[in-house]
N, C-alpha and C positions, 0 to 999 in steps of 0.2 A: 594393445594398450596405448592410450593418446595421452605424450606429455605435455600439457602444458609448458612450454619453453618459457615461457614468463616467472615462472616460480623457482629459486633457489635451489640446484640440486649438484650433485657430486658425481663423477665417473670416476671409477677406481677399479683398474685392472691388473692383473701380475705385479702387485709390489708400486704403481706408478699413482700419483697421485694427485687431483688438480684442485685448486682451490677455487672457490665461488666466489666469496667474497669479505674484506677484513671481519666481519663482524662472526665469521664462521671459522677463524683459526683456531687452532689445537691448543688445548688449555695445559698452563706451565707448573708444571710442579717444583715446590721449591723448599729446600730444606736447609737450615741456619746451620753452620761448622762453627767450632771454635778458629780464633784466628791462628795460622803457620809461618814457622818461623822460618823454615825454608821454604821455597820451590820447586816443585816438582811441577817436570813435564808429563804427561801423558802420549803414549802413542797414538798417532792419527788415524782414526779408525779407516777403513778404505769404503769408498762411495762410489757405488757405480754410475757411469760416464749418462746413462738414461737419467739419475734422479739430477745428476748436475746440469744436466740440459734443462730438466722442466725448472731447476728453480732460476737458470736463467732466464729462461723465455719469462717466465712468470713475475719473477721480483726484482728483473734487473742485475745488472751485474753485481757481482759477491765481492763485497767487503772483502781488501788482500791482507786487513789485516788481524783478522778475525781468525781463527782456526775455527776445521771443521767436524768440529767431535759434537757426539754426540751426546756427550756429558760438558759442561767450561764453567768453572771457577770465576767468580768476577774478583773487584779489588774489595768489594766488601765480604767476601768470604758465604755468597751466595751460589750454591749448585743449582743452574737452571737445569732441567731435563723433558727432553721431547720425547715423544712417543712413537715408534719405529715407523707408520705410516706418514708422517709430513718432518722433514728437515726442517729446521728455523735455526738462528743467529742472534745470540744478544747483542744489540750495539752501544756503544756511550750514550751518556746523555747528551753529548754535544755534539754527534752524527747524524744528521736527520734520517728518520726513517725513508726510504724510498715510498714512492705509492705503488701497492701493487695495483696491477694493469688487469681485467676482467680479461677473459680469454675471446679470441673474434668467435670461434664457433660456439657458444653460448648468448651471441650477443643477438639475438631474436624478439621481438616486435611481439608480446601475448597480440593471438586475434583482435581484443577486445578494443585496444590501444588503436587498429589501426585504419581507421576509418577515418576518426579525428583527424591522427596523423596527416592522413593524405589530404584533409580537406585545410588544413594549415599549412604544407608545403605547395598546394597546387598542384601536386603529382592528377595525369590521369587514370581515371579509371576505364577499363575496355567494358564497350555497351555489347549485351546481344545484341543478334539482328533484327529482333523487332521495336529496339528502343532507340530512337536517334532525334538529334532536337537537346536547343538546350531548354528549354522549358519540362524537359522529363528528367525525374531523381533518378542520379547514379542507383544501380543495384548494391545489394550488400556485400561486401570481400566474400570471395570463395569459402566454402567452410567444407568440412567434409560428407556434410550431409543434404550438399546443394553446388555439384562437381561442374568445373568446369573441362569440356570433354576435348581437348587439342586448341589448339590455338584459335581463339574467338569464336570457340563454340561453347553454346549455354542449354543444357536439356533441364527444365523445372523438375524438377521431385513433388509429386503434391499427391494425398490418399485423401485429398476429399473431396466430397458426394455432394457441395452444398449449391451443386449450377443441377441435381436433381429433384425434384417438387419445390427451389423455392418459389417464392410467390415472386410477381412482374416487378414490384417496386423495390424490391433487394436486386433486383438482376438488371433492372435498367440501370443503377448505380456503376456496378460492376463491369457492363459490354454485352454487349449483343450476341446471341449465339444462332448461328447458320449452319443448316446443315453443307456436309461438306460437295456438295455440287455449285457453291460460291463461293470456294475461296479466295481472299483478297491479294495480292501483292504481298509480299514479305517486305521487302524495302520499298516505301513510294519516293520518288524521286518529286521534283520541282516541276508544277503544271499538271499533276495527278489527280484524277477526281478522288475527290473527297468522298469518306464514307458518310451515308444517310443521317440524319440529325438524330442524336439522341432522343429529341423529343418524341421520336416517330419511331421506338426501338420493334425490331421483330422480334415475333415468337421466338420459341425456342427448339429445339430437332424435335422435328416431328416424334421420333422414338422415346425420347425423352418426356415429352408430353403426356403421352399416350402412358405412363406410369400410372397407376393406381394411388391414390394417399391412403387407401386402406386395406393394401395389398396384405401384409401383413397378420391381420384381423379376418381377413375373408380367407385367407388360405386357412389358418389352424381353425376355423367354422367349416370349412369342407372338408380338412380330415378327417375332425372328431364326425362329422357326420357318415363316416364312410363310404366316402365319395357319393353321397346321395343328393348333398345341399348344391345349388346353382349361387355363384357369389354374386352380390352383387355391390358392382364398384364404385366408386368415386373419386373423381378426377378435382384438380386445383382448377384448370380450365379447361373447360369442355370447347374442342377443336368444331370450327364452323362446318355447318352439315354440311357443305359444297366436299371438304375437304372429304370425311367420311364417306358422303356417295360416291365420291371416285374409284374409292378402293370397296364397295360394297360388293359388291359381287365376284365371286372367285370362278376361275374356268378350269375345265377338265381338258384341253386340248391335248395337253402330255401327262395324263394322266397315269395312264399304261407306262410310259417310261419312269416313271417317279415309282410306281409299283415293283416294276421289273429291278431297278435297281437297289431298292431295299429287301426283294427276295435271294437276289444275287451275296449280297452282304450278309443273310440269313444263313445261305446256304453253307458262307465262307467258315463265318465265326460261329454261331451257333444263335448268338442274341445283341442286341446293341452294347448291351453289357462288356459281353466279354469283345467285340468290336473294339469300343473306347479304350478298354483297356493295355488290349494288345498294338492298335493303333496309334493311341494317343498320348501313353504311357500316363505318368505320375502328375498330380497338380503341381504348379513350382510353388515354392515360396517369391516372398516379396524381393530378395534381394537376385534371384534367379529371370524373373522378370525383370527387373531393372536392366541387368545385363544386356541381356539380349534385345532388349528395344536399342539401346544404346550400340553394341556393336550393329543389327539392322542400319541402323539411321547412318554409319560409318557407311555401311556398305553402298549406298544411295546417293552421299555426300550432302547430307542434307541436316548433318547434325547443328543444330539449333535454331533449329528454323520450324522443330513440333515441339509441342509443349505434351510431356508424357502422363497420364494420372491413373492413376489404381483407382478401383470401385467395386463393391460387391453388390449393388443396388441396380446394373444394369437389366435389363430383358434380354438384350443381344451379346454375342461374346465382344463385341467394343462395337464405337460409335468415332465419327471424326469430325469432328463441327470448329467451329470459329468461336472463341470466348475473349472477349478483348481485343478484338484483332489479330490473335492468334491464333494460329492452326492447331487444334488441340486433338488429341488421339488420348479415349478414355477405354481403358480394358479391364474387362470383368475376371477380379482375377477366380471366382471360382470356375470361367472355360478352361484360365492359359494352361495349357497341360506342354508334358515336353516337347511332344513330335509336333503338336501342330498349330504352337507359339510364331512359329514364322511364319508357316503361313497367313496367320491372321495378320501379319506385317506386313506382308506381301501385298495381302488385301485393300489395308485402310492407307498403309503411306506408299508401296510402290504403285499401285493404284488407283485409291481416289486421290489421295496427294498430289502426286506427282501429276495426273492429269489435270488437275486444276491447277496447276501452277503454270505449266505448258497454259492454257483457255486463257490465262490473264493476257499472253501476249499475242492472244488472236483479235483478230477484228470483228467477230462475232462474240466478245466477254462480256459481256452487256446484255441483259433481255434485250433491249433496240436492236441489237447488231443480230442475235438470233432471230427475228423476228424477218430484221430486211432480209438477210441470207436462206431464209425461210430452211431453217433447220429443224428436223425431226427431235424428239423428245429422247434425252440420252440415254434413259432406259427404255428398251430394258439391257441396252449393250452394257451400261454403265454398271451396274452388279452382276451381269452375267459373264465379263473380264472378270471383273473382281473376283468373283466365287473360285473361279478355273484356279486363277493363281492361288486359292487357297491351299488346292491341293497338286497341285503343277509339278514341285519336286519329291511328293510322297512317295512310300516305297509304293504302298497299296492306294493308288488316288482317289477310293473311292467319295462318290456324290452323295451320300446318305445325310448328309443335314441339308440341303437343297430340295433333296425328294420328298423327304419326311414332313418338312415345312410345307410344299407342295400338296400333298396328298390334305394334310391335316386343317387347312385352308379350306379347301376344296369342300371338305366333309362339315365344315365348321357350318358353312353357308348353308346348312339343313339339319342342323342339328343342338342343341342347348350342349353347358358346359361338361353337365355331368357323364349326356351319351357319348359326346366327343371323347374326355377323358378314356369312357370305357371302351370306345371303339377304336381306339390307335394301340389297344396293349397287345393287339395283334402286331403288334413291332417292337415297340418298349414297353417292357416290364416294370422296370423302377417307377415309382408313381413320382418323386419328385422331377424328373425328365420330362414323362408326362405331364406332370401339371403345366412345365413352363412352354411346352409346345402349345397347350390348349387355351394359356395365356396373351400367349401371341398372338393366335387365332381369331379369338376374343374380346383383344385391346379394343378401347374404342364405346364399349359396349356399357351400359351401367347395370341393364339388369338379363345376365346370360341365359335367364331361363329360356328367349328367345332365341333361334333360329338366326345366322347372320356372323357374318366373318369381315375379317381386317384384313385384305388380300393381297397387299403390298408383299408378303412374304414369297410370294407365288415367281415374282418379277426373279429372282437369283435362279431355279431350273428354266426359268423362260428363257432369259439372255445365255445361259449355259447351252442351250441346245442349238441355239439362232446361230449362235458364233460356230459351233463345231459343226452345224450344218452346212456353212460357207466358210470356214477355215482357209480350205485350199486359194481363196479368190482374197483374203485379206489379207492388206499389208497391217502387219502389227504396229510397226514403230514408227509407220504414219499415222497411224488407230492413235498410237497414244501422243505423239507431238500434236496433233491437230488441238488437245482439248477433250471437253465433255461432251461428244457429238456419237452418233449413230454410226457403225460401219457402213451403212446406205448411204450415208451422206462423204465418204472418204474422198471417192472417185470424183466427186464437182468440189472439194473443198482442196485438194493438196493443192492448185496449185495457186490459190489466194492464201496462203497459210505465213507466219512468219515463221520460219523451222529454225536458225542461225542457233539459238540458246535454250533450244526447247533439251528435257531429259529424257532419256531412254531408262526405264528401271535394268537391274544388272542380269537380270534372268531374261532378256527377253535381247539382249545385247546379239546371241549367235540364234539367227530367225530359224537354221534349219532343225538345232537341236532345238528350239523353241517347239515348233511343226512337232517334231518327234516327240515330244510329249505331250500334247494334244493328241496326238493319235495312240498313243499308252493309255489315255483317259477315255476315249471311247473304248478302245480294248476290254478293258480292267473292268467297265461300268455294262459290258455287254448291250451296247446302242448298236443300233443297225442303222446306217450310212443311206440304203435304200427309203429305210421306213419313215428318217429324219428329213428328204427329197420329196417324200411323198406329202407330207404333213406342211411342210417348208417349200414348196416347190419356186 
């Protein structure tokens, strides 16, 4: 329970008692006597040394000459009487009353108050690290539902979907989103280039794009149909054919390994079903999520410097793009499940993160600088790192969402939506599983009944196999200081490299036990070393 500290309240424990304030003291009973002809004294009743202390701290020093009963006689023949929780003192009319003094631990600032406050005293306020400049507004005080996580670190809290399907003129207002193979500088210093004019904002992640606006509507038309209807979709903006033909055509080169390893997985658990389950454990809740992005980002040392957001609207189990100039990490919470929540950390901030953060301070950060140093295309290394660490520290590493995407790619590019759906239940049974593989596949596409795949999926067992086929010959934590680059390109690039403040993610800190599990994942995924040489040579 959250109290309010601004609101009037009492602690009262064993007998002890504190006052708030005059408008809240203990109401006086009072009964009229005839007048007496004598005097009589009363005995002093005894008061323990605790209540005499509070009502010094509290009222000031006690009148010496006042007695302290609990009953007292005035000269008009008035019995005042308190009530066993608060002492009080009648005094003359010609004794001023003391003030009594509010307590210092009650004396708290409501939330609400204090914003004002600061901006009347000039107190500062501490900026995250992506807000610096006086021309940007102070953020709002801390609250508990927007924490800030150690000293001068800021992670947003935010559960909305509204950077997915909206339209270009809400979102050019807002910032630009990039997928995360550009991301910018977290602090720009003095003589930095500047980012691209607003006027001229890019699209938006490609993934994102690629969402349906009538995904919704097409799916419950292909259930009720029995899986018989082909949907067909519609996009906000349909992505330039250049873009689509790149990824048009899907290849079967490992195809047999993407096979082999979902039979393996078959063989282990029984179905993907019970795979997930035993694997991946339970969904989290939201506040289970929250955690663990937050302790991750501790572990990185990179807290506040991602902007964290929940979505249920994804296609992939997250994405990491640029929204405002910020590095943003958006996860779908129906993937996060418990065992392999980190990994997908691993994935989007130890790895595409952190390499792009290291690529800022190379001299190739720049399409120009890539261009002069004539650098390979960072995929498919760039997802095929990534994916590995997804499952890098699992008990059981298996590859079965890289193979499955693989395979289902593959088949897409000869096949309409409805056969694809019915040809992959040779692996997954659930049909909602299925749908969103056959989805993927698909993207891209407006009317499925044709033939034709989105093969970008394909690139995660590509660079998976590339890298574990030359394992042995790379250097990792040169891999990842250099940047978004190719492991082809390591050997002529280390030694023009600025390495001084580049990060190492924390799993990849000891390279032998690194090694050592990369070759657990061959193991475990039953790949032959030979057949990867052969194919790879």
């Amino acid at each position: 329970m959250v109290v309010d500290p601004g609101e009037g309240c009492m602690d009262q424990s064993e007998g002890k008692s504190v006052e708030v304030s005059d408008s809240n003291l203990m109401e006086v009973e009072t009964r009229l006597y005839p007048p007496k002809t004598t005097t009589s004294t009363r005995p002093r009743s005894r008061t323990s040394s605790v209540t005499t202390r509070v009502q010094a701290s509290q009222n000031g020093p006690k009148d010496q000459g006042m007695p302290s009963d609990a009953s007292t006689i005035t000269s008009n023949g008035l019995e005042r009487r308190t009530y066993p929780a608060a002492t009080t003192t009648v005094r003359s009319k010609t004794t001023p009353r003391p003030q009594v003094r509010r307590p210092l631990s009650l004396d708290v600032t409501p939330m609400r108050l204090r914003k004002s406050q600061e901006q009347i005293l000039g107190r500062g306020v501490l900026q995250p690290p992506w807000r610096s400049g006086a021309a940007v507004p102070s953020p709002l005080a801390r609250s508990l539902t927007n924490p800030s996580l150690g000293p001068g670190g800021w992670m947003r809290r935010s559960e909305s979907t509204c950077t997915v399907n909206s339209s270009l003129g809400l979102r050019a207002n807002r910032g630009r989103m990039r997928p995360a193979t550009s991301l910018p500088h977290i602090g720009r210093g003095v003589g930095a280039s500047a980012l691209p004019s607003p006027s001229t904002p890019r699209g938006p992640c490609l993934l994102v794009a690629l969402r349906p606006v009538n995904l919704d509507q097409e799916r419950h038309a292909f259930f009720q149909s029995d899986y018989k209807y082909d949907p067909q979709f519609e996009y906000t903006q349909q992505e330039p054919s250049s873009v689509l033909e790149k990824y048009r055509e899907g290849s079967g080169l490992f195809l047999a390994q993407a096979v082999g390893i979902m039979e393996c997985v078959l063989r282990r658990f029984g179905s993907y079903e019970n795979f997930e389950e035993v694997t991946g454990g339970s969904v989290l809740p939201k506040s289970r999520v929250w955690a663990a992005a937050r302790k991750y980002l501790q572990k990185e040392g990179c807290v506040g410097e991602v902007v964290v957001c929940l979505s249920e609207e994804l296609l992939s189990q997250a994405v990491m793009m640029v929204e405002s100039c910020r590095p943003t990490l958006t996860i779908n919470l129906s993937g996060a499940r418990q065992h392999w929540l980190e990994g997908m950390l691993r994935h989007e901030i130890g790895t595409h993160y952190l390499r792009g953060v290291n690529n800022n301070l190379q001299p190739w950060a720049t399409p120009a600088g890539r261009k002069q140093f004539g650098l390979k295309p960072a995929n498919p290394t760039e997802e095929g790192l990534a994916s590995l660490h997804s499952v890098l520290l699992r008990k059981q590493p298996y590859l079965w969402r890289a193979a499955l995407l693989y395979y289902t790619v593959y088949n897409a590019a000869s096949m309409s939506f409805s056969q694809l759906f019915s040809h992959i239940a040779r692996f997954v049974q659930d049909p909602m599983v299925r749908w969103e593989y056959c989805l993927r596949a698909k993207r891209g596409q407006m009317d499925t009944s044709q033939p034709g795949c989105f093969s970008k999926d394909q690139v995660y067992l590509d660079g998976i196999l590339r890298i574990l086929r030359h394992r042995r010959h790379i250097d990792f934590q040169i891999l990842t200081s250099l940047g978004k680059v190719s492991y082809e390109d390591v050997e002529r690039l280390q030694h023009l490299a600025v390495l001084s403040k580049t990060r190492i993610p924390h799993f990849m800190q000891d390279q032998e036990r690194y090694l050592q599990h990369l070759d657990y994942i061959v193991t475990v995924n039953e790949l032959d070393d030979a057949q990867l040489q052969e194919l790879l040579p």
